[in-house]
SEVOSE-426520 format. One line per field, with one value per residue: residue in three letters; x negated, y negated, z negated of N, C-alpha, C in turn. Coordinates in pm, 1 decimal. Layout:
! SEVOSE-426520
aa [ALA|...] $
n.u [X|...] $
n.v [Y|...] $
n.w [Z|...] $
ca.u [X|...] $
ca.v [Y|...] $
ca.w [Z|...] $
c.u [X|...] $
c.v [Y|...] $
c.w [Z|...] $
! end
This chain:
! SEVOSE-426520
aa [UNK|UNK|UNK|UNK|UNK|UNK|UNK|UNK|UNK|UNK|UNK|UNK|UNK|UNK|UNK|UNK|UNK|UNK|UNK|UNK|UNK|UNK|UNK|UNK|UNK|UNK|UNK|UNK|UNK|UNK|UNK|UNK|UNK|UNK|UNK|UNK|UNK|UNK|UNK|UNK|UNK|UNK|UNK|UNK|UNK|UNK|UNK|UNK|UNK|UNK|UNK|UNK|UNK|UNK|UNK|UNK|UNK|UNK|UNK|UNK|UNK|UNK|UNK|UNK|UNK|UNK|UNK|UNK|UNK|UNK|UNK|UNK|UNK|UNK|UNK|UNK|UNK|UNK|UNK|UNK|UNK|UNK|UNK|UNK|UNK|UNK|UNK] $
n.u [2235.0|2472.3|2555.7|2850.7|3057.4|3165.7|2998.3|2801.0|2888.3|2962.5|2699.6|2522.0|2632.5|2603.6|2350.2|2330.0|2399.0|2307.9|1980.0|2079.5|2151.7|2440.0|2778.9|2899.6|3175.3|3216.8|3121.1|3211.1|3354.1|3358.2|3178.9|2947.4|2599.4|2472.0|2679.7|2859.0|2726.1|2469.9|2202.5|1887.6|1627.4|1407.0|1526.1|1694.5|1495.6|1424.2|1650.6|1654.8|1418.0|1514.3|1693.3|1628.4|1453.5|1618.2|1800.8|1682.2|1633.8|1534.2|1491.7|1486.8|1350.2|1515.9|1770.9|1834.8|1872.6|2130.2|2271.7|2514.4|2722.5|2791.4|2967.2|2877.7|2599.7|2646.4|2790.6|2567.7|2374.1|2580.5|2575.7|2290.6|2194.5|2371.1|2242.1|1983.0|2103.1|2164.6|1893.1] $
n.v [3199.4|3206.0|3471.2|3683.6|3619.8|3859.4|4053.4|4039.3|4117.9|4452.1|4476.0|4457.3|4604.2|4879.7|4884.3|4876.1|5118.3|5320.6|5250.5|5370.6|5610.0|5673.3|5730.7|5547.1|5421.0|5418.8|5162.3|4828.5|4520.9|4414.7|4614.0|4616.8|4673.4|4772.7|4837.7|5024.3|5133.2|5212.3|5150.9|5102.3|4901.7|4912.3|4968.6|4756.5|4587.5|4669.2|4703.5|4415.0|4338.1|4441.6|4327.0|4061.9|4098.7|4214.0|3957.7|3791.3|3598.6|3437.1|3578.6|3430.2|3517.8|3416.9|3375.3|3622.9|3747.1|3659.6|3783.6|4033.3|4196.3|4329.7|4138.3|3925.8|3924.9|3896.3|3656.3|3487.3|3531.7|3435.5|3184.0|3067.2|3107.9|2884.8|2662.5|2693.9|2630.7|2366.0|2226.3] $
n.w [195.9|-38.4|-254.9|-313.2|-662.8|-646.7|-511.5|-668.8|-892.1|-826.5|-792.1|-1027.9|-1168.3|-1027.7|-1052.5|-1346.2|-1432.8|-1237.9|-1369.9|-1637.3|-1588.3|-1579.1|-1517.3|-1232.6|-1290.4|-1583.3|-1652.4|-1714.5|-1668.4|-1941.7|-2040.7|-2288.8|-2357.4|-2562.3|-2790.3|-2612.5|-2437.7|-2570.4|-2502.0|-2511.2|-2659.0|-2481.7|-2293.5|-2196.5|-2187.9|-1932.5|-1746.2|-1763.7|-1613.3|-1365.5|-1249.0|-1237.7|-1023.7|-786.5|-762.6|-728.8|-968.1|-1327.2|-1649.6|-1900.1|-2263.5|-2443.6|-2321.3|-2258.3|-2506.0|-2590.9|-2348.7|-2355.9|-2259.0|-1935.2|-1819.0|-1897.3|-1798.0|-1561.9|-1530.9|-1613.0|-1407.8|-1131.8|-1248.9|-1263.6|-1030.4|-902.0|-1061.9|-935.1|-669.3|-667.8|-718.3] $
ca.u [2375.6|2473.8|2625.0|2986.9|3055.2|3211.1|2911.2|2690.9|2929.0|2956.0|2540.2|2480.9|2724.7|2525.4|2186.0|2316.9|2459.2|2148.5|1875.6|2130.3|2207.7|2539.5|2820.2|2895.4|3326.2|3175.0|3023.3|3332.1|3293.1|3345.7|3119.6|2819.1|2492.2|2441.3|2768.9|2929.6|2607.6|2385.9|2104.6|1793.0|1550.0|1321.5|1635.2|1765.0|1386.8|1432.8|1778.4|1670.7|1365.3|1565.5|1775.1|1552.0|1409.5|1745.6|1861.1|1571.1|1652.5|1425.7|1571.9|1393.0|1400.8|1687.6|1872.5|1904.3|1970.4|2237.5|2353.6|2563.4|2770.1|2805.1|3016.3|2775.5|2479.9|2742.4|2825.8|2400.9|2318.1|2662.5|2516.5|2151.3|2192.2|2413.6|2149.4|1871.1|2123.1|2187.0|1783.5] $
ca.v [3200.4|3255.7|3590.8|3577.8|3662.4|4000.7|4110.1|4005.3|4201.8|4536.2|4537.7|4448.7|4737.8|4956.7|4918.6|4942.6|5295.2|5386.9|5280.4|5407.2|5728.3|5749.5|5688.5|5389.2|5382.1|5378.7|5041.2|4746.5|4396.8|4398.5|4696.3|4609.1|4720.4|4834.0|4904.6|5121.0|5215.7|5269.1|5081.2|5037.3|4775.7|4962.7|4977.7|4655.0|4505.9|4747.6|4625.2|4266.5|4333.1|4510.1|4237.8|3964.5|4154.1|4205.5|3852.9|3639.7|3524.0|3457.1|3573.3|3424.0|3634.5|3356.8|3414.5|3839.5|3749.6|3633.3|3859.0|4115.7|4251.1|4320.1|4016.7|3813.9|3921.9|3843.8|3513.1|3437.4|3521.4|3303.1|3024.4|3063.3|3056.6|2769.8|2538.6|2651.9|2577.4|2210.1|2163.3] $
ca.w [158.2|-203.1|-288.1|-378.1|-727.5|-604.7|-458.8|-756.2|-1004.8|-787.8|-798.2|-1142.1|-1201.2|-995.9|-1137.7|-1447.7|-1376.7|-1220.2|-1437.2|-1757.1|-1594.8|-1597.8|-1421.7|-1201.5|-1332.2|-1670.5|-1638.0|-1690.4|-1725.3|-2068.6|-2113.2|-2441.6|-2344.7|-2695.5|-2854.7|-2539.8|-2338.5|-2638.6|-2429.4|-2690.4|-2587.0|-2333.2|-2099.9|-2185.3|-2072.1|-1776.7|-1703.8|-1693.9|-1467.2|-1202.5|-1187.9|-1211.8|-890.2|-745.4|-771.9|-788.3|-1139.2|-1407.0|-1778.6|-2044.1|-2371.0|-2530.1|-2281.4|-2283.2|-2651.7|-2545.1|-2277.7|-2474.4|-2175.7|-1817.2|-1771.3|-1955.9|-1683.9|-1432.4|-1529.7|-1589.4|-1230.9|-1114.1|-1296.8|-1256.8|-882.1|-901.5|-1084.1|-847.6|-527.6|-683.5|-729.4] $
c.u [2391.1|2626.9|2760.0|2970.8|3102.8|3075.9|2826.1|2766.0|2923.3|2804.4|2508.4|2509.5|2644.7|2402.8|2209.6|2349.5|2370.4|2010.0|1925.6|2189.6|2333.2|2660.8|2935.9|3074.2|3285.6|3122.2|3162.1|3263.3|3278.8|3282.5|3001.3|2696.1|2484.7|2572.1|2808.4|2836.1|2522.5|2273.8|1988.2|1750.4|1446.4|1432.3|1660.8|1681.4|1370.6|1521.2|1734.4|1557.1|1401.5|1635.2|1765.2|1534.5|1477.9|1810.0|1809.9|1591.8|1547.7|1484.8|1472.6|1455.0|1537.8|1775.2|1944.8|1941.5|2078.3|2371.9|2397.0|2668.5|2782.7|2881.0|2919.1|2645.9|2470.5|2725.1|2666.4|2373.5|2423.3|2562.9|2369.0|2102.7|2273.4|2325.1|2033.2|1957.4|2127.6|1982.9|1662.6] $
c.v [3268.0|3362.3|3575.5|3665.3|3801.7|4092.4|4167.6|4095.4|4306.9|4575.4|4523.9|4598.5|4877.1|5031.9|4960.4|5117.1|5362.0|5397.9|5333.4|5545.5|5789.7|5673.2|5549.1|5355.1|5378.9|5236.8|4929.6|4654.8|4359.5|4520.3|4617.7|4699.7|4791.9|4923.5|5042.7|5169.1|5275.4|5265.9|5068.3|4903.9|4743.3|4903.9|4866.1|4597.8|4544.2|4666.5|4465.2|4280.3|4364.3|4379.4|4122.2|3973.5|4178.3|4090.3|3758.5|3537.1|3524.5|3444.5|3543.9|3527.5|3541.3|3408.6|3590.9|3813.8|3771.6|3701.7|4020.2|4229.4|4262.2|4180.2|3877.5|3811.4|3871.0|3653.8|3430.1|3416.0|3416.7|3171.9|2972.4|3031.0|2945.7|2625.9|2515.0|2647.5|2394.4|2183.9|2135.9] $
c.w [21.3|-220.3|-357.8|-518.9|-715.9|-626.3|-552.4|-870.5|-973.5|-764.8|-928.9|-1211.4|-1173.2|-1006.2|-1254.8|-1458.6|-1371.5|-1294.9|-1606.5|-1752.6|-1599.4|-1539.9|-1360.8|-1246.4|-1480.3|-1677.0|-1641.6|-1665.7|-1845.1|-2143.1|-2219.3|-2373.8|-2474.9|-2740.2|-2740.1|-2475.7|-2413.0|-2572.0|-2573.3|-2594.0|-2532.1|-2236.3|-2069.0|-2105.5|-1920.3|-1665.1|-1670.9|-1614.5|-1337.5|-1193.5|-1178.5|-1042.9|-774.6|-712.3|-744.6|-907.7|-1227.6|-1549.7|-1877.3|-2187.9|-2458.4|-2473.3|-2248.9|-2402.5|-2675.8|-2408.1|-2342.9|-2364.3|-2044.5|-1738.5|-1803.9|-1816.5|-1577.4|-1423.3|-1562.0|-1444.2|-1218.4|-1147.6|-1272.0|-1077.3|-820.1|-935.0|-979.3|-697.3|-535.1|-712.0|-557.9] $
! end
């Protein structure tokens, strides 16, 4: 059964918190890994293995390029588990 988007935003949220140290009402959807978290690009690779691992997702490096905020990670998983329920 595929996780509702709720679910999938209130854990993304969580890890990030946790593996960024700080705390989980800090974290929006429109938080920036970089600009507002000040994430370098240890954490960021951190950040997308937990949640590779978390999700069963697989982020190629275009696509973290491209993920710039918490809503952005959000709306990856969403979609990423949408293509592999239609395959």
């Amino acid at each position: 059964m595929q996780a509702a988007r709720s679910d999938i935003s209130r854990r993304v949220k969580e890890i990030v918190a946790e593996l960024l140290e700080i705390r989980r009402e800090a974290v929006r959807d429109d938080t920036s890994f970089v600009d507002d978290l000040q994430a370098d690009s240890l954490e960021i690779s951190e950040l997308a293995t937990a949640i590779e691992e978390e999700f069963d997702v697989y982020i190629t490096d275009a696509s973290l390029d491209r993920i710039v905020t918490v809503r952005d990670m959000i709306d990856f998983i969403v979609y990423f588990k949408k293509e592999a329920q239609r395959s």
